[in-house]
Each structure stands twice: as structure tokens, then as C-alpha cells.
C-alpha positions as CSV (number, residue, x, y, z in Angstrom):
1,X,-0.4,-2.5,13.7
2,X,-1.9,-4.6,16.4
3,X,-0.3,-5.7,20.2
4,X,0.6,-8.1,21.4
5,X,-2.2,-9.1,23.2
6,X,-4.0,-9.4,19.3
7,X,-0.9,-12.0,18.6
8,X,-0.7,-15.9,19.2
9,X,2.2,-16.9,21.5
10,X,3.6,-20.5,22.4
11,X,3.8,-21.4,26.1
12,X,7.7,-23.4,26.4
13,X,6.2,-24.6,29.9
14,X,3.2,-25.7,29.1
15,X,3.5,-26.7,24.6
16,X,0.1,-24.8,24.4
17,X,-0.3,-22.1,21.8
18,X,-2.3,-18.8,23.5
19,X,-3.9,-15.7,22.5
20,X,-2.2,-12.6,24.6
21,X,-0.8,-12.3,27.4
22,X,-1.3,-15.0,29.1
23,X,1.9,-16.6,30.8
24,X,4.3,-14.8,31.8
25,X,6.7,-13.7,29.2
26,X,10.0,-16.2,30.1
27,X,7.8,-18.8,29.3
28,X,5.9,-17.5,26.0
29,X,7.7,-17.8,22.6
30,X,6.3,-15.5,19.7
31,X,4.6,-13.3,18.7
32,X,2.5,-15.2,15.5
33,X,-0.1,-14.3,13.8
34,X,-2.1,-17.7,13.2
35,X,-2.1,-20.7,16.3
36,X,-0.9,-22.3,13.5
37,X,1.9,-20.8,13.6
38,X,2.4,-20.3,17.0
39,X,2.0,-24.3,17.3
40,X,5.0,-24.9,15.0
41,X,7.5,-22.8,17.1
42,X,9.3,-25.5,18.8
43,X,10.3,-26.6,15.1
44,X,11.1,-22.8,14.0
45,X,12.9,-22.4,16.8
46,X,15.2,-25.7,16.7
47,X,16.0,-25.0,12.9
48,X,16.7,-21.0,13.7
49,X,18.9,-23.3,17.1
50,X,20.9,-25.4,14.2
51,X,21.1,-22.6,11.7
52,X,22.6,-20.7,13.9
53,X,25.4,-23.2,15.4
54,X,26.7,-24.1,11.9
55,X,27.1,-20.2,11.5
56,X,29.2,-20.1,14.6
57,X,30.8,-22.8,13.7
58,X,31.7,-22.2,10.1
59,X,33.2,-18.5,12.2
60,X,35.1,-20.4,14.4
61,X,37.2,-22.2,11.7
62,X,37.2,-19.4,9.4
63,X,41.1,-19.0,8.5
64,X,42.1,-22.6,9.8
65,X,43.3,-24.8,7.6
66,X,42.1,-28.8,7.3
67,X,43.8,-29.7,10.8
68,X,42.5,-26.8,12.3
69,X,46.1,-25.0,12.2
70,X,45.8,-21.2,11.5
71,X,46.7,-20.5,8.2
72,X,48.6,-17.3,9.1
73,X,45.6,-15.4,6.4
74,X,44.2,-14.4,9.9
């Protein structure tokens, strides 16, 4: 298993994909194993973004009924 320093990271400051440890690590996103990859993080990470706020959301009304009343099932 290789380090990360062997892994492609995406810099959030910057939009540039690096190899290591180069920026400091609140601004690197990763780690990937091709640039490629590492270059299409800001799209991985807004879909993984949405996914995860229809999840919440779907939560949130779990047990409401259509007008958002609780349906006493809670």
C-alpha cells in the first residue's frame, strides 16, 4: 500500500491537481490515484454534496405526511 505522498491530491485554493504533499492539507482534496482523477474532484465532490442533501432531506420528512404534519407513525 503506498502513502500519500505516492497519491494525486486536488488543491481547493488553487484547482491544480498535485502529486504529495504539497499544500497544506485544508486546502488539498483526495487522495486519487490518477491526475485524472484528482482533476475531476470538484465534480465528485458536488455530486457526493447533492447526494448527500437529498439524504438529509428525505430524513428530515421521514414520518411527515404530504403537508409536512407528523403522521403520529413517529
Amino acid at each position: 500500500m503506498t502513502n500519500g505522498s505516492e497519491k494525486y491530491w486536488y488543491n481547493l485554493r488553487t484547482g491544480e491537481v498535485e502529486k504529495g504533499f504539497e499544500s497544506p492539507s485544508v486546502d488539498r482534496a483526495g487522495p486519487f490515484d490518477t491526475p485524472e482523477e484528482a482533476a475531476a474532484a470538484p465534480e465528485v465532490i458536488s455530486q457526493r454534496s447533492r447526494a448527500w442533501a437529498e439524504e438529509e432531506a428525505r430524513e428530515d420528512s421521514w414520518g411527515k405526511g404530504v403537508s409536512g404534519e407528523s403522521t403520529g407513525d413517529q
